[in-house]
Each structure stands twice: as C-alpha cells, then as structure tokens.
C-alpha positions in Angstrom: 19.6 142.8 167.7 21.7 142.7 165.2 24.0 139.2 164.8 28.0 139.1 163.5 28.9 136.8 161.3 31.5 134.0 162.3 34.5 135.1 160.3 36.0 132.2 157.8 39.0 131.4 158.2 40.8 130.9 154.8 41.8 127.1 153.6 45.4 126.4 153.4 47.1 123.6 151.0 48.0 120.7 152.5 52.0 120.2 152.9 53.2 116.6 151.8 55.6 115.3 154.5 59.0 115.7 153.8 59.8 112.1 155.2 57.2 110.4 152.7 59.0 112.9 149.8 62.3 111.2 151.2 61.2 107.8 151.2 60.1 108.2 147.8 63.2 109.4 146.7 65.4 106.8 148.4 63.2 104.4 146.7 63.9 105.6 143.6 67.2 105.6 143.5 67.3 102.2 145.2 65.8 100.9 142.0 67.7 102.9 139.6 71.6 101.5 141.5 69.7 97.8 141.6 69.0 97.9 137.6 72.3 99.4 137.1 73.7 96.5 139.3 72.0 94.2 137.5 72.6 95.1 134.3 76.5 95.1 134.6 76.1 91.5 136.7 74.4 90.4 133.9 77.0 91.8 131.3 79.5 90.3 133.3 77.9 86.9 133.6 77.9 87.0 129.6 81.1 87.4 129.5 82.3 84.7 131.5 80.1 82.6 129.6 81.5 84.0 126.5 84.9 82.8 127.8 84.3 79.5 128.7 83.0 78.4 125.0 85.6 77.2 123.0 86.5 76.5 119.4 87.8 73.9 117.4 90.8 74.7 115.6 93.7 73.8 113.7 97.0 74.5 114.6 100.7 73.4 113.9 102.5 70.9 115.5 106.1 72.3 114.6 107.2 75.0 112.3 106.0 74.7 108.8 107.8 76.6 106.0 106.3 78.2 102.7 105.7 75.7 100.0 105.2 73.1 102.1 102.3 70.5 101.4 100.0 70.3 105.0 99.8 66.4 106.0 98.0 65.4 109.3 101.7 64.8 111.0 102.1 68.8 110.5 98.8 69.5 112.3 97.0 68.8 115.6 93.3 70.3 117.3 93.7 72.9 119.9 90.4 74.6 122.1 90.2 78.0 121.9 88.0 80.9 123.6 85.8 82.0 120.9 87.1 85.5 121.0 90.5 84.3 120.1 89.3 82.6 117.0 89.8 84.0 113.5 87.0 84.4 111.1 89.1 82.3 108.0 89.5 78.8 110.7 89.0 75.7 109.4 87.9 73.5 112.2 88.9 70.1 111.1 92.2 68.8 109.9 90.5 66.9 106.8 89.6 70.3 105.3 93.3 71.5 105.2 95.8 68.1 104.8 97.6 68.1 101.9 97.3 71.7 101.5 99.9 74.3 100.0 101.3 76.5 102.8 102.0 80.1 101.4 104.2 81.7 103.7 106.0 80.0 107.0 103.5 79.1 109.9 105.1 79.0 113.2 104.2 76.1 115.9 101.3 76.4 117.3 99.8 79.5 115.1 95.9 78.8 114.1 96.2 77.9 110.6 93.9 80.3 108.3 92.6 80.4 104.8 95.0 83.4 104.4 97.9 81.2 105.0 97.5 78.4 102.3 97.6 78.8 98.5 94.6 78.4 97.0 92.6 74.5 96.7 94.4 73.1 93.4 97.2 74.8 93.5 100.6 73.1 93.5 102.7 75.3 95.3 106.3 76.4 95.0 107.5 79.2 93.0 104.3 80.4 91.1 103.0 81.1 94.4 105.4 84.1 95.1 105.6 85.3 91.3 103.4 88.4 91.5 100.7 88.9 89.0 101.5 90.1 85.7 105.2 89.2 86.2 107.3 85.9 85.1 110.0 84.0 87.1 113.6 83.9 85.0 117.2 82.6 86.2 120.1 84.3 86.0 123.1 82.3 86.2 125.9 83.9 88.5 129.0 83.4 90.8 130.6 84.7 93.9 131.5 88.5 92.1 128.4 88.4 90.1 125.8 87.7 92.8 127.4 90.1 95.1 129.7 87.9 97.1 126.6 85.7 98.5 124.8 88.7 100.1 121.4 88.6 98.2 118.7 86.7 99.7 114.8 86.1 98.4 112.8 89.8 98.6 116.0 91.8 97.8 115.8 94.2 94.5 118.5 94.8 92.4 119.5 96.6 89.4 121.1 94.6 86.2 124.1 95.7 84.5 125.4 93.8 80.7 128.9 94.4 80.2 128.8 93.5 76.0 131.3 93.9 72.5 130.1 95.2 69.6 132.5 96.2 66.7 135.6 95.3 69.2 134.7 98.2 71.6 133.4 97.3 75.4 130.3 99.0 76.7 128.1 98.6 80.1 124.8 99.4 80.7 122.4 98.9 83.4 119.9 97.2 81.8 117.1 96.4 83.9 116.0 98.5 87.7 114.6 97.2 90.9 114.2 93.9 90.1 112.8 91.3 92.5 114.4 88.1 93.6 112.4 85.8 93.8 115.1 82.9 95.2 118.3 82.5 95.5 119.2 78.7 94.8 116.4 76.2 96.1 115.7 79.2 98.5 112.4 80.8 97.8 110.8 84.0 98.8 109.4 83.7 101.9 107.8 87.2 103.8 107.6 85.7 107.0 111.6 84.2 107.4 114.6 87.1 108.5 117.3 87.0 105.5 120.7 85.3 106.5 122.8 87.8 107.4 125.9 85.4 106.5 127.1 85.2 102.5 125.5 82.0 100.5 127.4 81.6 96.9 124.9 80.4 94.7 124.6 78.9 91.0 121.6 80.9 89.8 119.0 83.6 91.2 115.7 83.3 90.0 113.9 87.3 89.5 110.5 88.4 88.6 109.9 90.5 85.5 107.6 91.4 83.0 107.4 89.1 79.3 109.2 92.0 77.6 112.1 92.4 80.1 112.4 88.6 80.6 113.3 88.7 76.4 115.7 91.2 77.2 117.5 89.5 80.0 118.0 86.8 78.0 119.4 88.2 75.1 122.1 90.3 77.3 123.0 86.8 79.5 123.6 85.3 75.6 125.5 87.9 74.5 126.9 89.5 77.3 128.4 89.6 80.9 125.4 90.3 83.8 126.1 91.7 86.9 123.8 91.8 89.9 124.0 95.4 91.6 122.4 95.3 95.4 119.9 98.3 96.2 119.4 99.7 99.6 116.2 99.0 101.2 113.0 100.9 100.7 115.1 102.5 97.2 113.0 102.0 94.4 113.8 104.8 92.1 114.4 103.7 88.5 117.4 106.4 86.9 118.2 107.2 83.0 121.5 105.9 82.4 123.1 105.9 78.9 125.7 103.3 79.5 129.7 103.6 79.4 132.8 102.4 76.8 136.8 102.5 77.4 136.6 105.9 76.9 134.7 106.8 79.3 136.4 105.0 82.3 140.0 105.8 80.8 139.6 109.0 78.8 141.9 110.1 75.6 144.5 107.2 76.4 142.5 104.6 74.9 143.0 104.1 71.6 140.5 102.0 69.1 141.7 98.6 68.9 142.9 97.6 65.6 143.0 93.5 64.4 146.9 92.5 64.8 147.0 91.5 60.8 146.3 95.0 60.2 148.4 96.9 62.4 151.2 98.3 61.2 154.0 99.4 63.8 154.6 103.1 64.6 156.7 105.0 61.7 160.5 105.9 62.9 161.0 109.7 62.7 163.7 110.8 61.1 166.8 112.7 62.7 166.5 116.5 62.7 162.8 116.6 62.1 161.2 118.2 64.3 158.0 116.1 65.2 158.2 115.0 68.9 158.2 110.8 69.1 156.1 109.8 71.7 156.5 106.8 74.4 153.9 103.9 73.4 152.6 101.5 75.3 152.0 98.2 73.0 149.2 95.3 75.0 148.2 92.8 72.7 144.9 90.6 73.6 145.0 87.4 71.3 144.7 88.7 67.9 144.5 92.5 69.0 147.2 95.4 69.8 145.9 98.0 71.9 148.7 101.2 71.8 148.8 103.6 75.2 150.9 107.2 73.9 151.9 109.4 76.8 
C-alpha cells in the first residue's frame, strides 16, 4: 500500500510590525528635532554670553576738534559689548593723553588709532597737507576771497591780473587748488562749512614746490584773485589769458607816457579827412585816447 507524501507548505518571510517601524521612526526624528534644539539653545546661550562681556574703552567726554592735543580732562572709560568694539581701541587713557586728534571726534565716540595723528607728531596744519604737496598763504580781502564764501576743503582756481610794458593782462594761473584754511580755520573733513560769509586776511592752499614758486611770483608782481569752483568740478581748462583788447576791442588804444604824447593834429579847412571825436583819460603820467 502505497503512502502520499505530506505536502510542504512553502516558508513565508517574516513581516516586521508596522508599529515597531513607526516607533523607530518617531524615535528618530525625536533625536534629530532634540539635536537641532540643542544646537540653536546652545548658539543662543553663546550669544548672550557674547553680550554680556564688555570692553574697556576710551571715549570723549565733550566734542573734540581736529588738531587738538588729547589730555585726560577730554577723555573718560566707557563698557562696551565686545561686538561693538573696534579693532584700532586703545583701552586705557594713558596710551592716548596728550595725543594729536586728526579730525573732530564727537562726545562720546570710541576714540581709534584712525582718529589721532601719528605718536610724535605735532599736529596742526602738516597734518591735512596732503603728501607730495606744500601749504602757502595767499593774502586776500573781501573781493578777493570771494566775499567770505570759502571755507577749508573748497577748490579754487587762481587768476594774476599783471603789467608788463604798460599793457594789462589776466590769466588764470593755477586750477583746482585746495584750501587748506581760511584764517586760524583749518581743514577739517568731519565739520559742515559755514554757510554765512567770514572776511579773512589770508587763505592758506596746498600745492606742489613748482606751483608754490609760481604763486609767489604772481602775489609779488601782480594782483591774485580767488575764483570759487562748484563742487565735485575738477577739470583743469587751457586758457591763454586776456589784455584791454580783448575785454574792449578796437577802442583801446596803446597807452603812450604823457612826456611823449603829443596832442591830436588840427585838420585844416576844406580838407577832406574826417576829424574824429576823442576821448582823452589820463592815469598819473599816462593819456589813454578813446576815437569814436
């Protein structure tokens, strides 16, 4: 008698439980947010800490202006967050009194390497003469310093008004010059120009060694006016100067020394030249003659 086999029933993989995948999951991400949480907790904990260290530094006690020497009256010791502390502080008043201040400081501002001249230096005007460049006065008045109106960090064009073999010419001499003070006021970056007119004596400007001989021979020799420019206009133009002539055309005549100026020949009656009307202006020891 024959016997059947027991039929085998094929094995089947095992199915992992979809709440233990869940719970793994939810784990996961649980650990994931809390590191994230804890990173930015931590960040933020630096943070405060950051803020709540301070820094030593100097500040000023009032307004100080340019070329001012620092003294411990000028200066006091303020806390600051360590984020709002430039790299160039000195912390400590003794490493900045009696100083050179370059350009005006405002009360309170942190005082910074940038601000002072450098250790030695005395200060004053050759601390705004640029390099390469030399500080000379011009002497002027009311018409020729442009009625009071220029101020330190203005530029201006020169004009020399000169005689040479008893003609007049004028010539811009010199462009875009910098002033470098006006009077006992010195350039200053950080100060707003008076809008109000100051007459002044003298006007100090920068220029090079070989314009500074110039200027000097035209104020010697000559009469200097002081021609404004516009802001931001720093174009430099050809000019080939002006006489008489040129302002009042044929009508000026070249003046003649009064010892050898003879007076205009009478026409006799029935010729026929024309006699023309004269003008005579005499100007000490000259005679200038005007036809029309």
């Amino acid at each position: 008698m024959a016997i059947n086999p027991t039929p085998l029933t094929p094995k089947t993989k095992n199915k992992m439980n979809p709440l233990i995948v869940m719970t793994v999951l939810a784990v996961f991400l649980g650990m994931v947010a809390a590191l994230g949480i804890w990173q930015y907790l931590n960040k933020a904990q630096q943070q405060v800490k950051e803020l709540s260290v301070t820094r030593a530094v100097v500040v000023a006690n009032k307004q100080i202006s340019a070329g001012a020497k620092l003294s411990e009256q000028d200066l006091a010791i303020k806390q600051l967050p360590v984020h709002a502390v430039p790299k160039d502080y000195p912390s400590s008043i003794k490493l900045i009194n009696g100083r050179i201040v370059k350009s005006t400081i405002q009360a309170d501002e942190i005082i910074t390497e940038a601000k002072l001249v450098g250790k030695g230096s005395a200060g004053g005007m050759p601390v705004v003469i640029p390099p390469g460049y030399r500080a000379i006065t011009v002497k002027v008045n009311e018409v020729v310093g442009v009625g009071g109106f220029i101020n330190p960090g203005d530029h201006i064009d020169i004009l020399a008004t000169v005689k040479q073999d008893n003609e007049n010419y004028s010539k811009t001499i010199l462009q875009n010059v910098l002033i470098l003070a006006v009077g006992d006021k010195i350039l200053d970056p950080n100060l707003i120009p008076d809008p109000l007119p100051k007459v002044v004596s003298q006007v100090t400007v920068a220029l090079g060694p070989v314009d500074s001989e110039k200027l000097a021979l035209a104020q010697e020799t000559g009469q200097l006016h002081l021609v404004l420019r516009p802001y931001g206009e720093s174009k430099v133009l050809s000019t080939n100067g002006i006489g008489l002539e040129d302002v009042y055309g044929s009508i000026i005549q070249k003046q003649i020394p009064m010892n050898s100026m003879q007076p205009p020949s009478l026409v006799a009656a029935g010729s026929s030249s024309v006699i023309k009307n004269s003008i005579e202006v005499i100007l000490g020891d000259e005679r200038t003659y005007f036809y029309y």
